[in-house]
C-alpha positions, 0 to 999 in steps of 0.5 A: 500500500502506497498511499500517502507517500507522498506526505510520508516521503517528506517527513522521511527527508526530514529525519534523514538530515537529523539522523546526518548532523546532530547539530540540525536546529531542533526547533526549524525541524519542529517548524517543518513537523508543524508544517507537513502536519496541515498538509496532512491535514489537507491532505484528508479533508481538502481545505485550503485553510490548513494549506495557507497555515503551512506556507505562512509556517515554510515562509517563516523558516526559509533561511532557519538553516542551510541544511533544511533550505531545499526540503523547505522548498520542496514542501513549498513546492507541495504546498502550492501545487495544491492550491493550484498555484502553478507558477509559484510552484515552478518558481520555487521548484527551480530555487531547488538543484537538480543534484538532490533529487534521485537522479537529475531529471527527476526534477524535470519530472516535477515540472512536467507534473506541474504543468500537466496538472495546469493544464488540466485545469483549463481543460487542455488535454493536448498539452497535459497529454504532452507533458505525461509523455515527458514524464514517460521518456524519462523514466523510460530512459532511465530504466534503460539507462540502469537497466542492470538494476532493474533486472537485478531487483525485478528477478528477486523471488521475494517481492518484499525486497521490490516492494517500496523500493525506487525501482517499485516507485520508477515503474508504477509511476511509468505505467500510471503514466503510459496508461492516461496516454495511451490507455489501461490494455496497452499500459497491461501489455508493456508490463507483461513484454517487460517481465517476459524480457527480463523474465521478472519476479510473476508475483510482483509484476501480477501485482503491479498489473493489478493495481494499474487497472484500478488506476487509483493515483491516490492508492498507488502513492503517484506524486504530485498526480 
């Protein structure tokens, strides 16, 4: 179960910058719980107050410390996508290096997200379908790109050790995406020809088959969707 990943990725990033220096101040961590906390809130009941109360908190914290500026930024980020205030979401993404992402594009990939979502809340299919194939070439290109990797994790015969793992997320966020492009049995087809490839864990990609037909972005724990 993915759901919520999102919220949960957040507060992962803030207690791995704890867990790195003891010296972090406590009390702008604290500031950030507070934060991610009426995000949460949002997050279950959709109002927009708690959206607004944790921008004022993330503006109030911004130069607290160094160590906490880019998590700062990408919880703004978050923030302002949600209320669907798209051009200070891209503004604040670009203040963020693409080095302290999982791999450079994946801030590219934010982006597409963004403007994808935009787009489709003036009803511009054409250009919200442009901007999911973005995203789809760049996950692709960088499943070929690891491809060793891939193989590796997805031949595993236990699915706990694929399960929540950046390979697991890679790949359900690519066939989430391939299916609002090009559809459910085509999205179906990929998985099937790639773990006929690469002769992956049956279990694992039966699974990722069937959470794909549901196409629940919510349940699969797809960000920024």
């Amino acid at each position: 179960m993915k759901t919520y990943f999102l919220i949960i990725l957040a507060l992962f990033s803030i207690s791995s910058c704890h867990g790195r220096n003891y010296q972090v101040d406590e009390a702008c961590g604290k500031q950030i719980s507070k934060a991610l906390g009426h995000v949460n809130n949002f997050y279950f009941t959709k109002r927009v107050a708690y959206l607004d109360s944790a921008l004022q908190i993330l503006k109030g914290v911004e130069n607290c410390s160094p160590k906490y500026t880019n998590i700062i930024f990408m919880d703004e980020v978050q923030v302002y996508f949600f209320k669907k205030d798209f051009t200070s979401a891209l503004i604040t993404l670009n203040k963020v290096p693409a080095s302290v992402f999982p791999f450079p594009t994946f801030r590219d990939i934010y982006e597409y997200k963004i403007k994808a979502k935009e787009a489709e809340t003036k009803g511009d299919t054409i250009n919200q379908k442009k901007d999911f194939r973005a995203i789809i070439l760049i996950y692709q290109r960088y499943i070929d790109e690891n491809h060793q990797l891939f193989t590796n994790t997805l031949c595993q015969p236990e699915c706990d050790k694929i399960d929540n793992t950046q390979v697991d997320f890679i790949l359900t966020e690519l066939y989430y995406y391939i299916v609002q492009v090009e559809g459910i049995n085509d999205a179906i087809s990929k998985i099937e020809k790639y773990q006929n490839d690469i002769k992956g864990n049956s279990s694992y990609f039966d699974e990722l088959a069937r959470s794909i037909k549901k196409n629940d972005a919510k349940a699969m724990g797809i960000l920024l969707y």
